[in-house]
C-alpha positions in Angstrom: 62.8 168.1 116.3 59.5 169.7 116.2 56.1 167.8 116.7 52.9 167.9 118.8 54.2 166.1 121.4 57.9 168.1 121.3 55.6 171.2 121.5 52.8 170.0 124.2 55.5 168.8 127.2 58.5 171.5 126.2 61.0 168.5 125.0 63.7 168.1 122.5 63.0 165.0 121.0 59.6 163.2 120.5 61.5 159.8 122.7 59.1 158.6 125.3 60.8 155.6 127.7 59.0 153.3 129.7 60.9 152.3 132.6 61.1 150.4 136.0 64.3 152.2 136.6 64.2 155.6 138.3 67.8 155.9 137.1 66.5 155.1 133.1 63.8 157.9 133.6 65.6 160.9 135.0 68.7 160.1 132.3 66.2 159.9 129.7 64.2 163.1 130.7 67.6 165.1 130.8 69.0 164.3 127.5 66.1 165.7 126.0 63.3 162.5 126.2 60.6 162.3 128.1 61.0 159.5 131.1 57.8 157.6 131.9 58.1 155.1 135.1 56.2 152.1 135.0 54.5 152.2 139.0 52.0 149.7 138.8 54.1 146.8 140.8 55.0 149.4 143.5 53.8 150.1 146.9 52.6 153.7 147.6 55.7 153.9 149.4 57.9 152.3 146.9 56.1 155.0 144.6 57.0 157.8 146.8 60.7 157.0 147.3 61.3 156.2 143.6 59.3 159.8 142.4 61.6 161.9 145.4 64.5 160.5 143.8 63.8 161.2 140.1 62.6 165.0 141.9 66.2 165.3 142.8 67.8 163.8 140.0 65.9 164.9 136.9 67.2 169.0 137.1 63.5 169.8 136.9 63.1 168.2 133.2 59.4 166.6 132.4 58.4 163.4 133.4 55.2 160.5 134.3 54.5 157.5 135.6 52.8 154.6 133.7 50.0 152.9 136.2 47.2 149.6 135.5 43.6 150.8 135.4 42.2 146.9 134.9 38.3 146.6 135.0 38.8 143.0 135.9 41.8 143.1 138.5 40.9 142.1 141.8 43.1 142.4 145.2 44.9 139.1 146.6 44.8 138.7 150.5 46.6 135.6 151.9 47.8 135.1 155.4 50.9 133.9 155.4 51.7 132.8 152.3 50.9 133.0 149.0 50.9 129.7 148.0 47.7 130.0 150.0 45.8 130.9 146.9 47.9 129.2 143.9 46.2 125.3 142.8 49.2 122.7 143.9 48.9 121.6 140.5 50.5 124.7 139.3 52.8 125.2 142.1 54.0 120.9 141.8 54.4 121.6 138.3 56.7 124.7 137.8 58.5 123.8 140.6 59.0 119.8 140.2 60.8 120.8 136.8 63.5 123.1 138.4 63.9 121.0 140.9 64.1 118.2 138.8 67.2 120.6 136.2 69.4 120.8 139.5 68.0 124.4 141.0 67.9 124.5 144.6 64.5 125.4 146.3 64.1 128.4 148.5 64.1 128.3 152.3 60.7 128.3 153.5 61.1 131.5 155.1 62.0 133.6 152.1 59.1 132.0 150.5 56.9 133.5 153.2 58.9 137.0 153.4 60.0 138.5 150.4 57.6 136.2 147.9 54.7 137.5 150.0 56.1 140.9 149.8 56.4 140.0 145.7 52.8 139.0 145.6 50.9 141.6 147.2 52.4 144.3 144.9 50.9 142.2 142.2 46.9 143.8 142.9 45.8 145.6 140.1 42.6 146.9 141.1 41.8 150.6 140.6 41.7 151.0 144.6 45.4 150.4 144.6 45.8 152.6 141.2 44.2 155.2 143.1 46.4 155.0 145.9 49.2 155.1 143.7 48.1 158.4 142.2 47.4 160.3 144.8 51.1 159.8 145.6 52.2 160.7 141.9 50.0 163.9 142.3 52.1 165.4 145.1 55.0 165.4 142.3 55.6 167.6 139.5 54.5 165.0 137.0 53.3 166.1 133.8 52.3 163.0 132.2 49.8 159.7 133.3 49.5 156.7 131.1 47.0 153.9 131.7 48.4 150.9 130.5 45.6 148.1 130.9 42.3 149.4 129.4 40.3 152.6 129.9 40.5 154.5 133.6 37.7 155.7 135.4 36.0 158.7 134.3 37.1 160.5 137.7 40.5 159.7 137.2 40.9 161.1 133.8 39.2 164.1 135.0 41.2 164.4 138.4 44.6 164.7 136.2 43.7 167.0 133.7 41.8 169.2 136.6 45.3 169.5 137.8 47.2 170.7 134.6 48.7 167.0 133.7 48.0 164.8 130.7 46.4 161.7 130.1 47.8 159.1 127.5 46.3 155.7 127.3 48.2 152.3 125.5 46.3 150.6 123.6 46.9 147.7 120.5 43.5 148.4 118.5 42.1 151.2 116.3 38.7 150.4 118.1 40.0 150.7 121.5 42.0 153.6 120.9 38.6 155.6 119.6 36.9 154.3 123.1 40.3 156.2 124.8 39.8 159.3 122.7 35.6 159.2 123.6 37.1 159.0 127.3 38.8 162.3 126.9 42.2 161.5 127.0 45.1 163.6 125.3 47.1 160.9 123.4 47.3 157.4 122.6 50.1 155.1 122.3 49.5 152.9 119.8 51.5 149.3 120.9 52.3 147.0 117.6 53.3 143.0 118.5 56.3 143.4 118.1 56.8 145.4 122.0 57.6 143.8 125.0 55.3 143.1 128.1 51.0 142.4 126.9 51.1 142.7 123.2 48.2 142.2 120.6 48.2 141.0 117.4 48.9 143.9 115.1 51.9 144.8 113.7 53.7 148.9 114.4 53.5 149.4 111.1 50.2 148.3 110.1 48.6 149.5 113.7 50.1 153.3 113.6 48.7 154.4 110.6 45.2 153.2 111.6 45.0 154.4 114.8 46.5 157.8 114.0 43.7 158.0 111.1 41.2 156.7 113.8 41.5 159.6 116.7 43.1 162.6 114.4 44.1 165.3 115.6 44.6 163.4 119.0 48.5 162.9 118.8 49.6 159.0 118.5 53.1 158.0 120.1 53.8 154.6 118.1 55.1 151.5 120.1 56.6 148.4 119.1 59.8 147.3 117.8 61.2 150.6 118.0 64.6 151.7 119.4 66.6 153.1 116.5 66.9 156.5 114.4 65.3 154.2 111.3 62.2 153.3 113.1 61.9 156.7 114.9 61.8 157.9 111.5 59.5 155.3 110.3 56.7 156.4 113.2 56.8 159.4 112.2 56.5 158.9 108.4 53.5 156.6 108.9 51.6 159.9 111.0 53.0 159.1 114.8 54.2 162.4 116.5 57.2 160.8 118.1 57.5 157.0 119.7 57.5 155.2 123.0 60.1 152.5 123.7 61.0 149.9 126.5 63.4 147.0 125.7 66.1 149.2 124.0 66.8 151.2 127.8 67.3 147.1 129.4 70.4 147.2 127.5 72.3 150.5 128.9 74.0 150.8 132.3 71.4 152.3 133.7 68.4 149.2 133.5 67.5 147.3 136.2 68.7 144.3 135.4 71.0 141.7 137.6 74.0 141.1 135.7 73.1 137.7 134.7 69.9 138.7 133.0 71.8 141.4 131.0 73.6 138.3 129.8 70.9 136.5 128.4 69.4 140.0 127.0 72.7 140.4 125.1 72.5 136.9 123.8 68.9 136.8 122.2 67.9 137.3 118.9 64.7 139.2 117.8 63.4 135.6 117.5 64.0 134.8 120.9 61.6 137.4 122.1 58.7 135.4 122.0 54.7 135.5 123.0 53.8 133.5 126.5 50.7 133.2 129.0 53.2 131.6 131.3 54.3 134.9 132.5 51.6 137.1 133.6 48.6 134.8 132.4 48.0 137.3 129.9 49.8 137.2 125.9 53.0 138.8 126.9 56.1 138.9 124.9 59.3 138.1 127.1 62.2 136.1 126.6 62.6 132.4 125.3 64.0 130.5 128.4 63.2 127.4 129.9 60.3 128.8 132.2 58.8 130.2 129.3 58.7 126.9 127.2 57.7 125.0 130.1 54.2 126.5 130.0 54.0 125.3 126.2 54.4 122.2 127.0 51.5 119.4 126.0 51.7 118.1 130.0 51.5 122.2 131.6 48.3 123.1 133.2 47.0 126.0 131.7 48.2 129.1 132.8 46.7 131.2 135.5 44.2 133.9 135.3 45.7 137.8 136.3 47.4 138.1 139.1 47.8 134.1 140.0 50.3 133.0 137.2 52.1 136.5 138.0 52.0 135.2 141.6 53.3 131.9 140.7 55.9 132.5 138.4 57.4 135.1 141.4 59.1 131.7 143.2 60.9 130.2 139.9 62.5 133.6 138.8 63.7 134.1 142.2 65.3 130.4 142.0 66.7 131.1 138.6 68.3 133.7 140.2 69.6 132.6 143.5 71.4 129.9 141.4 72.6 132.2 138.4 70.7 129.6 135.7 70.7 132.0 132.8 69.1 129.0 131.0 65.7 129.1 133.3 65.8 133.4 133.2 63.2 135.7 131.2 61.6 138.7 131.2 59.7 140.9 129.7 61.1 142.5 125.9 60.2 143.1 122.7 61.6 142.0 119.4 64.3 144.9 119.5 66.2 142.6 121.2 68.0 141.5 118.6 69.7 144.4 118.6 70.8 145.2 122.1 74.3 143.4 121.6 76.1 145.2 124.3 76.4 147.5 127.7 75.6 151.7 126.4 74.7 154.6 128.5 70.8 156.2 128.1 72.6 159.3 127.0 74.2 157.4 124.1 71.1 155.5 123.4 69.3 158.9 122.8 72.3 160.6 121.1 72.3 157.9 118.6 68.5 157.3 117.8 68.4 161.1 117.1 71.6 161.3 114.5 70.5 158.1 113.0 67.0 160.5 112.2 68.4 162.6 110.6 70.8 160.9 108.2 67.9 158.5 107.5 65.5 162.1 107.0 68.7 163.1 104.8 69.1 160.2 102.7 64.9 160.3 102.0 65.0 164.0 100.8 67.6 162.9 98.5 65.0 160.6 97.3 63.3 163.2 95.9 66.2 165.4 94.2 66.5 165.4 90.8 
């Protein structure tokens, strides 16, 4: 396969993953993708040991990181817990109804320990982006995506000084021609349909706009997309290849507990639904019991970013503690439906690329007399 994208990072296939996984991004990089972790819930440490490893693992095949430049983010201090900064409304409320389904509370020291550690990973401000870069710079990256709105002038600047590129996400045609003003060097155009803070525009409708909007900038398109068909699709409608989440929670590989690859197996593409009880912020994750507990008439509305983030750390950790598959979610997109059962990355790619080219074949046919 041959596009800009193929051409500007020296890759076979025009297959961008997002990943929390280390293990996800250096399998995806050396079947012939291009690996992208997602860093912006990480400690500069955290950042540092999960980049060493994918240095070590990745047989020098390209790869970025994904990072939150939010205008509106602020830092979180509390002193010994974070409940210190959460309304007891919220907390009574969340809580009082796992409590109330049978799910044990946690002891009050892990609430203190590793929900604090949780929480004050959650601070998106562009003073802890920053930190986070200047740790990604001492790698060999060759890609940095802001995920949350449009980086600082400097910062855009900073990575393209040093030979790397600068993608932005966005789910607009507007916003994307504010990213392109910016100077970045691609745009990846998120539909609804994706996993994690979605919009209100479709893939297919979304791509071609956008990739009219910013031409010749190259547009990755995002958003439902995790088969040959839809790779196919992107690149009809003008993308230059496609970037994709939910379809890498299914393989071996993902980061998910066993119990949550359960309930990702089980859901339809219907299940995949939109929610402000996650982050605070429209975000498509999976239908569960948390998730429809913020919908109903008696919740309180949901938090502001980082607070219901913050909150919701405590009930997922109790979900999990007591294996309640029934009270578990997280963040996908509507390709859900279609993650039925355990694969490997390497299959995952192998699969979307043949299923590209017999759908390329059967479409030239189209045109035979």
């Amino acid at each position: 396969m041959k596009t800009a994208l193929t051409e500007m990072f020296d890759i076979d296939a025009p297959i961008f993953a997002f990943s929390h996984c280390r293990d996800v991004v250096a399998a995806v990089s050396k079947a012939g993708g291009f690996g992208v972790l997602g860093a912006a819930w990480m400690t500069p440490e955290h950042l540092e040991q999960e980049l060493a490893w994918i240095d070590d693992h990745v047989d020098s095949k390209p790869y970025g990181v994904d990072m939150v430049f939010a205008a509106k983010a602020q830092t979180v201090t509390f002193s010994s817990s974070p409940r210190e900064v959460l309304p007891q409304t919220h907390i009574d409320f969340i809580n009082g109804l796992m409590t109330d389904d049978g799910i044990p509370e946690l002891p009050d020291t892990e609430v203190a320990d590793w929900y604090s550690n949780y929480a004050s990973n959650l601070s998106f401000s562009n003073e802890v982006s920053e930190r986070l870069l200047d740790v990604a710079m001492q790698h060999p990256i060759k890609l940095v995506v802001s995920a949350l709105g449009l980086a600082p002038q400097h910062v855009i600047q900073r990575v393209q000084g040093a030979g790397i590129k600068f993608g932005a996400m966005i789910g607009s045609a507007k916003h994307a021609r504010k990213q392109v003003e910016a100077g970045v060097d691609l745009i990846i155009a998120q539909g609804a349909e994706a996993g994690g803070h979605v919009g209100n525009v479709t893939t297919m409708v979304l791509t071609p706009e956008v990739v009219d909007a910013v031409a010749p900038v190259p547009v990755l398109a995002a958003g439902g997309i995790g088969r040959g068909r839809q790779m196919a699709a992107a690149l009809a409608l003008g993308a230059e290849g496609v970037w994709t989440g939910s379809i890498w929670l299914g393989t071996v590989e993902s980061e998910l507990n066993p119990d949550l690859r359960d309930v990702l197996h089980a859901a339809s593409s219907e299940d995949a639904i939109v929610t402000y009880g996650y982050t605070g912020k429209p975000c498509r994750a999976l239908r569960s019991k948390f998730t429809e507990a913020w919908a109903r008439a008696d919740a309180p509305k949901p938090l502001g970013v980082p607070f219901q983030s913050i909150l919701s750390g405590e009930p997922f950790r109790r979900a999990e503690r007591a294996h309640r598959k029934d009270w578990m979610t997280y963040s996908a997109g509507q390709i859900v439906g279609q993650i039925t059962e355990p694969t490997t990355v390497k299959q995952v790619v192998y699969d979307m690329i043949s299923e590209y080219v017999d759908t390329m074949e059967r479409t030239t046919a189209l045109l035979e007399d």
